[in-house]
GUZADO-607870 format. One record per residue (C-alpha): residue number from 1; residue in one letter; x, y, z. Coordinates in nm, 4 decimals, decimal comma. Layout:
REM GUZADO-607870
     k   r         xx         yy         zz
   NUM   A          X          Y          Z
...
END
This chain:
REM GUZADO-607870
     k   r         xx         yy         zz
     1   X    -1,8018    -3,4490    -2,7603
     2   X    -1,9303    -3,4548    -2,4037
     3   X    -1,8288    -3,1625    -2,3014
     4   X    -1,9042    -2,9352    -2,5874
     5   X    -2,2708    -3,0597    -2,5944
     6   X    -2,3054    -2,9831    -2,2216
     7   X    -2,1526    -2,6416    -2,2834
     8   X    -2,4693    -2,5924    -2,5159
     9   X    -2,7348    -2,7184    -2,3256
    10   X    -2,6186    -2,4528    -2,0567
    11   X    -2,6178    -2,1637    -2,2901
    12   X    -2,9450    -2,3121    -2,4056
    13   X    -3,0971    -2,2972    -2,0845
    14   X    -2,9751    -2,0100    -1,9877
    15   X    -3,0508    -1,7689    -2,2333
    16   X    -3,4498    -1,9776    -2,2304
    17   X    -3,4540    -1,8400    -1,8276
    18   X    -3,3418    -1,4536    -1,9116
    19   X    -3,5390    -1,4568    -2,2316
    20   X    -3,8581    -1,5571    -1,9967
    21   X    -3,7246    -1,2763    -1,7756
    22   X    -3,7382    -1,0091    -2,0104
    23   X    -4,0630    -1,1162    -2,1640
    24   X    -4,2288    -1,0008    -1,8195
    25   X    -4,0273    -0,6983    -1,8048
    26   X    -4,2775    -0,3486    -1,8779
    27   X    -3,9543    -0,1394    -2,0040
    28   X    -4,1528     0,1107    -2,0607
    29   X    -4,1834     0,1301    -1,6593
    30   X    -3,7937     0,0414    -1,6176
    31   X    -3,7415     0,3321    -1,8227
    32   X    -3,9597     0,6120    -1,5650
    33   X    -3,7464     0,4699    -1,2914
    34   X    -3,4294     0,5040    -1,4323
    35   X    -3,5106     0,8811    -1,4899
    36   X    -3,5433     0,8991    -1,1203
    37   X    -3,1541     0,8798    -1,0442
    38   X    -3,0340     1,1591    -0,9180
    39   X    -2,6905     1,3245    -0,9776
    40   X    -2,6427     1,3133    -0,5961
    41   X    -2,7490     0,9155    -0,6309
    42   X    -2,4780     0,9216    -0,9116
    43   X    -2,2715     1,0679    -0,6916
    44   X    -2,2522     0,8071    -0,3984
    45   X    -2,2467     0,5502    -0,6562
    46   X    -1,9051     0,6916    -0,8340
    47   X    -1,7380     0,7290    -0,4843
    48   X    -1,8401     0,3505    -0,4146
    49   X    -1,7084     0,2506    -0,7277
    50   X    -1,3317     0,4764    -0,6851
    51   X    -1,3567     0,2735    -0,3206
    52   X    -1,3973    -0,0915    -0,4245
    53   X    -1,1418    -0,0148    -0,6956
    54   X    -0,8502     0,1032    -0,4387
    55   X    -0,9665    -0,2050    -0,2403
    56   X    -0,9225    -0,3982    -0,5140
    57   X    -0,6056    -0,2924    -0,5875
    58   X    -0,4621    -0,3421    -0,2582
    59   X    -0,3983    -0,6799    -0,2577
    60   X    -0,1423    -0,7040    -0,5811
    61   X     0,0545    -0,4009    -0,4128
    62   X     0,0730    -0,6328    -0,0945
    63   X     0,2147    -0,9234    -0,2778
    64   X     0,4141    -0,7001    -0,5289
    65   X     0,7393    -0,5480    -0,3644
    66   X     0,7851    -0,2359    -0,5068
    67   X     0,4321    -0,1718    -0,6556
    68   X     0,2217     0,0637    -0,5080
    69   X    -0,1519     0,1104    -0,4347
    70   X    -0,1758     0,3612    -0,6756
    71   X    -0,0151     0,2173    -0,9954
    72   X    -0,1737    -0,1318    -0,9053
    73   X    -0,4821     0,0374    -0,9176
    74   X    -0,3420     0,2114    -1,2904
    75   X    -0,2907    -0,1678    -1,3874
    76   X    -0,6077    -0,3320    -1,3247
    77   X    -0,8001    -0,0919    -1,4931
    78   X    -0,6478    -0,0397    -1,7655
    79   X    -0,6395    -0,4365    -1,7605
    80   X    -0,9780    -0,4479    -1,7446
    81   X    -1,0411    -0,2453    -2,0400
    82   X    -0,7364    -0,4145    -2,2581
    83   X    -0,9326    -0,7682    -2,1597
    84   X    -1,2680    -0,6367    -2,2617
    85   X    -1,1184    -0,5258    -2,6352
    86   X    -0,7878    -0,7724    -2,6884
    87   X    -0,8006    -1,1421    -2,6637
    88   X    -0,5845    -1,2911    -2,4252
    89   X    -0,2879    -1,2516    -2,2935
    90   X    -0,3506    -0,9366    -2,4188
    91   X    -0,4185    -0,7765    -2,0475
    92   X    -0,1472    -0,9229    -1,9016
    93   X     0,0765    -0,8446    -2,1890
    94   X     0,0206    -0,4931    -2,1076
    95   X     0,1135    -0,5590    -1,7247
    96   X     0,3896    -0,6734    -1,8113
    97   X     0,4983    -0,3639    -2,0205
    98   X     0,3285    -0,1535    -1,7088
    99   X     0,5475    -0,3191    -1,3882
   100   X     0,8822    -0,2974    -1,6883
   101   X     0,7773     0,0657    -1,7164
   102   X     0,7532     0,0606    -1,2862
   103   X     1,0676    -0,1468    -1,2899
   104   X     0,8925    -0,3994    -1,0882
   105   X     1,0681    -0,7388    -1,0467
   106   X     0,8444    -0,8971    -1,3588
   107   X     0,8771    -1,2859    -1,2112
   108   X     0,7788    -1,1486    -0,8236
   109   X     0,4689    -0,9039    -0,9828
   110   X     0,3151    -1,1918    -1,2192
   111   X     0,3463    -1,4367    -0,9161
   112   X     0,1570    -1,1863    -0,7438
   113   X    -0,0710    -1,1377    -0,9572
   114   X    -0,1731    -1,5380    -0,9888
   115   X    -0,1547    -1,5238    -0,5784
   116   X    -0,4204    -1,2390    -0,5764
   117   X    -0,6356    -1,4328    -0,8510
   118   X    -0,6526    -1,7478    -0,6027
   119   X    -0,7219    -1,5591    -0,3107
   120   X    -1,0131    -1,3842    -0,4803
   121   X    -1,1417    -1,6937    -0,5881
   122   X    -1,1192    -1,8625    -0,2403
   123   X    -1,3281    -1,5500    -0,1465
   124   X    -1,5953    -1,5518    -0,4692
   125   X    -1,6764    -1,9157    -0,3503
   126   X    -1,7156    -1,8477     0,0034
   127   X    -1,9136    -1,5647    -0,0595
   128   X    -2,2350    -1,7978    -0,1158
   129   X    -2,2009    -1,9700     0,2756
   130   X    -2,2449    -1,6458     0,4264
   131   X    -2,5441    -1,5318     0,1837
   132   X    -2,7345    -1,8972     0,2545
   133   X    -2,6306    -1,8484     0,6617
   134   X    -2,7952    -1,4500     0,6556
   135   X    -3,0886    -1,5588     0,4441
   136   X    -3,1523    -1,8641     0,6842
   137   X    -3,1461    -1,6580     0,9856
   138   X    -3,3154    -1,3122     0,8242
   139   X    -3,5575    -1,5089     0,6315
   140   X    -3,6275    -1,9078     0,6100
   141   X    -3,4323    -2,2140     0,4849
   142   X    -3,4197    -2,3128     0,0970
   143   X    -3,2726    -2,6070    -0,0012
   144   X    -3,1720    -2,4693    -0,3261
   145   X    -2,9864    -2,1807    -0,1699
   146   X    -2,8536    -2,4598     0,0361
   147   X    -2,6959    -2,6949    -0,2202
   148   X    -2,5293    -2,3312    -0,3714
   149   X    -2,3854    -2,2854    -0,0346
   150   X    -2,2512    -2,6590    -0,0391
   151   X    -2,1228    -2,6793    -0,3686
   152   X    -1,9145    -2,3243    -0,2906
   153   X    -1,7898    -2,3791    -0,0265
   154   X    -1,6063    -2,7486    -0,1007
   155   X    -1,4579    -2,5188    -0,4067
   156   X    -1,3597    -2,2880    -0,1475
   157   X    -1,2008    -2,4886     0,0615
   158   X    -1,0174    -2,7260    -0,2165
   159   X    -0,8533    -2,4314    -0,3460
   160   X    -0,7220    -2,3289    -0,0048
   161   X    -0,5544    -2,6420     0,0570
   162   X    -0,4028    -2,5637    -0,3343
   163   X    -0,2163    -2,2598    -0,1493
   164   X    -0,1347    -2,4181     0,1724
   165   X     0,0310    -2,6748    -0,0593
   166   X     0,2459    -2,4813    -0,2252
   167   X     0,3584    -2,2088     0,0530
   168   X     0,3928    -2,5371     0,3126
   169   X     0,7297    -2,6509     0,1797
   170   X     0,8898    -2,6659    -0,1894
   171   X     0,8046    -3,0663    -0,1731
   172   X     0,4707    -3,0138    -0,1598
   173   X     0,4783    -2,7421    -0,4275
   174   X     0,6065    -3,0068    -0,6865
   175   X     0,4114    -3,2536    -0,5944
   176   X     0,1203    -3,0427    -0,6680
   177   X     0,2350    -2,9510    -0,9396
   178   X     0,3014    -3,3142    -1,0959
   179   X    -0,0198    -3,4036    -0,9213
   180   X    -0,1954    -3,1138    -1,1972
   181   X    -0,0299    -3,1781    -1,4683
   182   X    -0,1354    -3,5717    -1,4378
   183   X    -0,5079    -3,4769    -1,4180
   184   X    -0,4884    -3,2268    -1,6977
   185   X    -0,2520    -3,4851    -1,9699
   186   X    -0,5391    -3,6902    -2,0063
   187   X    -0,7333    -3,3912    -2,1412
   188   X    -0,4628    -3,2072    -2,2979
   189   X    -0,1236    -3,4657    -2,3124
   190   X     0,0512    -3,1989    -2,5264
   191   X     0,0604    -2,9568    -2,2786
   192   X     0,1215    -3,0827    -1,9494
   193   X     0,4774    -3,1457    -1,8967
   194   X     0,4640    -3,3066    -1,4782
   195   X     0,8635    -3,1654    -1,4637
   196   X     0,7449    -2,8568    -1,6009
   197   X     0,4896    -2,7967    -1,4140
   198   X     0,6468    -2,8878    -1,1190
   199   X     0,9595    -2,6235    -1,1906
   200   X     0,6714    -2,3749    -1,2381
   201   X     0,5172    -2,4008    -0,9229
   202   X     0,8223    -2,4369    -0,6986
   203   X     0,9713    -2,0977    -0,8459
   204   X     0,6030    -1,9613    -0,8279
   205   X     0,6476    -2,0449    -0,4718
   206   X     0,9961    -1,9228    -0,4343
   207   X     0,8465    -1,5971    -0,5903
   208   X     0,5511    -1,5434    -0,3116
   209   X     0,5896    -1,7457    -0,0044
   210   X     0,7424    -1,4340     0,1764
   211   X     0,4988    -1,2133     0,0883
   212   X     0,2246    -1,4539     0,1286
   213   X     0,3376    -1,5221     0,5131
   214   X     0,3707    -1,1884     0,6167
   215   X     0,0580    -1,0401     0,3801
   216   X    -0,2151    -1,2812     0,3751
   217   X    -0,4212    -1,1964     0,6257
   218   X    -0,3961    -0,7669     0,4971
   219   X    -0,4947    -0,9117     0,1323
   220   X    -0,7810    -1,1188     0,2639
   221   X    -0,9237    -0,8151     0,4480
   222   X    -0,9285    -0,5570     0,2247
   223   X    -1,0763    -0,8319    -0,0532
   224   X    -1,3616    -0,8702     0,2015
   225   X    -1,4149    -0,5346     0,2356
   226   X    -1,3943    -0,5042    -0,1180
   227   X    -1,7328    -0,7279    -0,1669
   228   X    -1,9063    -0,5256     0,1100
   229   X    -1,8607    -0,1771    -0,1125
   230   X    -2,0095    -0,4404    -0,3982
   231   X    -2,3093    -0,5451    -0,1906
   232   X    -2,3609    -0,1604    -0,0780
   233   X    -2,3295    -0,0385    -0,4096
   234   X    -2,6230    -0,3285    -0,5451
   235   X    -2,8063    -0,2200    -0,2302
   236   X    -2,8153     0,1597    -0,2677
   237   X    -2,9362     0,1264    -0,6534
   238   X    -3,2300    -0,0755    -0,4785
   239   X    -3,2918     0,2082    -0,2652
   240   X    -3,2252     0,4841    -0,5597
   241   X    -3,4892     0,3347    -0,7652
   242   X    -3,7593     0,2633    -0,5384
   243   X    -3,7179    -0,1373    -0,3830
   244   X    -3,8204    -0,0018    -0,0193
   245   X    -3,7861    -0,1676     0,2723
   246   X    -4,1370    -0,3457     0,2498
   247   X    -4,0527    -0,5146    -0,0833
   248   X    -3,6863    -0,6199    -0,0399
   249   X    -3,4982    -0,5535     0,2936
   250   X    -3,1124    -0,5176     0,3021
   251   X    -3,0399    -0,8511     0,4287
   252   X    -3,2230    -1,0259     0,1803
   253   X    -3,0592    -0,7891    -0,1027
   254   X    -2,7091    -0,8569     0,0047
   255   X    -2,7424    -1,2117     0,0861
   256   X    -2,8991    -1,2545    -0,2620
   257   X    -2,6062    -1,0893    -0,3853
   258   X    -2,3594    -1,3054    -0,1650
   259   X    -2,5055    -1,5978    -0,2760
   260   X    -2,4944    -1,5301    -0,6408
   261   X    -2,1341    -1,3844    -0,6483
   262   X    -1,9436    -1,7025    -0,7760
   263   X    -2,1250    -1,5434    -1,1050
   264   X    -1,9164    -1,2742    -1,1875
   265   X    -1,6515    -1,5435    -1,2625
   266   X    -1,7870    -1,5949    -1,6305
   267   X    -1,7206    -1,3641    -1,8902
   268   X    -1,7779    -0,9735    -1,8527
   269   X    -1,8775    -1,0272    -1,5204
   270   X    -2,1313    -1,2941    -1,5655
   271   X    -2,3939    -1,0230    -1,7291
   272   X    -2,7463    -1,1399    -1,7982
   273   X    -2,6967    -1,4679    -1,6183
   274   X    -2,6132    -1,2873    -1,2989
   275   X    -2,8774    -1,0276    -1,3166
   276   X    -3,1117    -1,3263    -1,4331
   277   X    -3,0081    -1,4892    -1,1189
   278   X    -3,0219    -1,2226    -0,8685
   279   X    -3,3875    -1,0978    -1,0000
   280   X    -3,5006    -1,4756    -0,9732
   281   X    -3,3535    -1,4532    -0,5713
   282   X    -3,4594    -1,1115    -0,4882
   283   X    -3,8669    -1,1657    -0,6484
   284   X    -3,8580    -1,4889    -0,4413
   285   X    -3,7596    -1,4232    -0,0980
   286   X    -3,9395    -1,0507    -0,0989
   287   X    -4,2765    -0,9493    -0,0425
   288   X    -4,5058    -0,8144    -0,3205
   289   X    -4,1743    -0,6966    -0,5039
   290   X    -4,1653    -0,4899    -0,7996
   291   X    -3,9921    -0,6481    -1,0502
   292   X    -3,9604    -0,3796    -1,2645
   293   X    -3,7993    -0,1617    -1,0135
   294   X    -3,4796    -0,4552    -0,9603
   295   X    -3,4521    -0,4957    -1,3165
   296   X    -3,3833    -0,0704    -1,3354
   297   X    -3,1922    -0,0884    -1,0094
   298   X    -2,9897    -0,3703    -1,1830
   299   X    -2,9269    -0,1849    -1,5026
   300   X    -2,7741     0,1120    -1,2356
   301   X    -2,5574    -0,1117    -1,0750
   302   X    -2,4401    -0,2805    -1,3555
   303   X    -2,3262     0,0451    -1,5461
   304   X    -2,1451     0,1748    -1,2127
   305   X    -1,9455    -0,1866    -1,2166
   306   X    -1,8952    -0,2883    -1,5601
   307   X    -1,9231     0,0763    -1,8409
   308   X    -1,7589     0,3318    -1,5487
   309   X    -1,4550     0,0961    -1,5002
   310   X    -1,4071     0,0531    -1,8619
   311   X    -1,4104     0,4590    -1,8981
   312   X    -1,1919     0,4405    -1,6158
   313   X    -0,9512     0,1926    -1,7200
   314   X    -0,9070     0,3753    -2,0836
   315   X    -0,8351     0,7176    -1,8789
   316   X    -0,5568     0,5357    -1,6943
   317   X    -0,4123     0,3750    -2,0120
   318   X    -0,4042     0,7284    -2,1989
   319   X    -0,2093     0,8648    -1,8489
   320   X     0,0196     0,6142    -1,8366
   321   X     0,1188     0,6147    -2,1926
   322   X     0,1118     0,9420    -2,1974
   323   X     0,4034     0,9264    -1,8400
   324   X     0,5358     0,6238    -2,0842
   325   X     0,6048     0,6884    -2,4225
   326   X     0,8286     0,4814    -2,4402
   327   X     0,6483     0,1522    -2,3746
   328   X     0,4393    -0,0172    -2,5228
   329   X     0,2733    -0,3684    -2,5803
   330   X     0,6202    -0,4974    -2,7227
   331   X     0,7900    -0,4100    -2,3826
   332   X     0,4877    -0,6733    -2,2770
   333   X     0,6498    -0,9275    -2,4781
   334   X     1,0135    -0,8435    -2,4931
   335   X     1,2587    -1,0156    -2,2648
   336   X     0,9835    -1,2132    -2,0621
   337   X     1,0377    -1,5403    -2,2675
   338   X     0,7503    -1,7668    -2,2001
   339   X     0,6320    -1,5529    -1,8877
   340   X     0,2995    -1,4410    -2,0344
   341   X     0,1900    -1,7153    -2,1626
   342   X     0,2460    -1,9341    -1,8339
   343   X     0,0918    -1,6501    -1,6349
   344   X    -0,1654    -1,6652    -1,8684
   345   X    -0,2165    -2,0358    -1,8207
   346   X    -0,2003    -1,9918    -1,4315
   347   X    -0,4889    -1,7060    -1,4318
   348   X    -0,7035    -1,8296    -1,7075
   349   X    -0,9912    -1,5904    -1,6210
   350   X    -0,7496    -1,2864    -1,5740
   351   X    -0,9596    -1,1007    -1,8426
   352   X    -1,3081    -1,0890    -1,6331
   353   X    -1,4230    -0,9636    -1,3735
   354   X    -1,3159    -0,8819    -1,2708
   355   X    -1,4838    -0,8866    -1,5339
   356   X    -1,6528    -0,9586    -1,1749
   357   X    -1,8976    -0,7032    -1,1622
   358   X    -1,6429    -0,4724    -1,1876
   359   X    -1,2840    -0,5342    -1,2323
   360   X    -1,1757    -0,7938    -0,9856
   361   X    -0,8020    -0,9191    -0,8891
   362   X    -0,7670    -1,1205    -1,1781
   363   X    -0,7607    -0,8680    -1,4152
END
């Protein structure tokens, strides 16, 4: 009963602070500066986008032997727009039927693909420690901004131990995975089995502790670089529709952005309660700022991150069914036995992103 009441408060509370948001808004003036984007502006915007979406990609093709950039890139997208539709498993039903279609080793590719999803999230929570460190040397100290910072980065740091845990030895892989299933049986005593759970993550190990040694630290970069294209992307539709330097400057817009990313775990990329949040940061710690301007500069970046992906992602579903007649969801389901629904259980928030503010890893 707890829980469920405290999941309504939040929504509660939340959807009080971006009602009082839009109440303020003059959309009659968000509308003249949306008709200032250029085609150019467009442009630059698209190219960001096709970049942070073959940086995205890289990762799974890493940790996946025999999956390339290129069709990892094919199967997040097309992910992203089977997540957005489909309940789950539904996206990674159709991975499955993708790396079959690939002939990608199905066990090695979904361990990858929970891998990349932990990663990511190591990197979404550390995100906020380098927004609160830029903002407290650009700009001042904030206590609030602080506590965010805090809170992130013990999140960050819990779930790194997670995957030192299980690549250290096969040992400590059970034992975490005992250790989990404990915790969650007194929640949900139906469903965690502690020698199932620990069979599950020792072959999950067995499945990416090679890769994981010798691709880490390749994964980790091109994730970072991944958020940078993000925080350029949020920072040129400042730009595009008129947040100049004087109002908002770009280490205040990306360290808003930074500190706010964590967001773009919830559902379709956390929209309204991450534009909510980043219009709250960005009117705060600017000077005389236009607040209609962010809100259309917000609306631009979240069509180039969340609607262009989805077109995307239904472009590269038609191709590859189109290469793939011969596949389809059943392949998904056929001959993985309980595959999709325990990589569904491992990557609970596979369908976002990522969902994220665009597709992320987990999708």
């Amino acid at each position: 009963m707890l829980i469920p009441a405290l999941k309504v408060i939040i929504v509660v509370v939340i959807a009080w602070a971006v009602i009082e948001i839009v109440r303020e808004v003059d959309w009659a003036q968000v509308g003249d500066s949306l008709s200032t984007l250029t085609l150019l502006q467009a442009g630059i915007l698209t190219v960001l986008l096709l970049l942070r979406q073959f940086l995205n990609a890289v990762p799974l093709a890493l940790f996946a032997a025999g999956l390339s950039v290129w069709r990892s890139t094919v199967s997040d997208l097309s992910a992203n727009l089977v997540a957005t539709v489909a309940p789950p498993p539904g996206d990674v039903v159709l991975r499955v039927a993708m790396f079959r279609s690939w002939k990608v080793a199905l066990d090695t590719a979904l361990a990858a693909l929970s891998l990349n999803t932990l990663i990511y999230y190591i990197l979404r929570f550390a995100a906020p420690v380098v927004g609160f460190l830029a903002l407290l040397v650009a700009v001042r100290y904030d206590e609030n901004y602080a506590v965010v910072a805090l809170v992130s980065a013990a999140i960050a740091v819990l779930m790194a131990l997670l995957i030192v845990l299980i690549v250290r030895s096969e040992s400590s892989a059970r034992w975490l995975g005992i250790t989990c299933a404990k915790l969650v049986r007194r929640v949900r005593p139906k469903v965690a089995d502690p020698q199932r759970w620990s069979d599950t993550m020792a072959k999950f190990r067995a499945d990416v502790e090679q890769q994981m040694r010798r691709e880490w630290a390749k994964a980790l970069v091109a994730l970072l670089a991944m958020v940078v294209v993000e925080a350029i992307m949020l920072f040129a539709s400042m730009r595009f529709l008129g947040v100049d330097p004087d109002q908002l400057n770009g280490v205040e817009i990306v360290a808003a952005f930074l500190i706010t990313y964590p967001l773009t775990a919830l559902p379709f990329g956390g929209i309204g309660i991450l534009d909510a949040a980043l219009y709250g940061i960005l009117t705060h710690v600017g000077t005389e700022v236009d607040g209609n301007a962010v809100i259309a500069a917000l609306v631009v970046f979240r069509v180039f991150t969340l609607a262009v992906p989805l077109i995307l992602g239904l472009i590269t579903l038609l191709s590859w069914r189109r290469a793939n007649p011969d596949f389809s969801f059943r392949q998904g389901l056929r001959g993985t036995g309980d595959s999709v629904t325990e990589q569904d259980d491992r990557t609970t928030d596979s369908a976002s992103d990522e969902g994220g503010s665009a597709p992320g890893p987990e999708t």
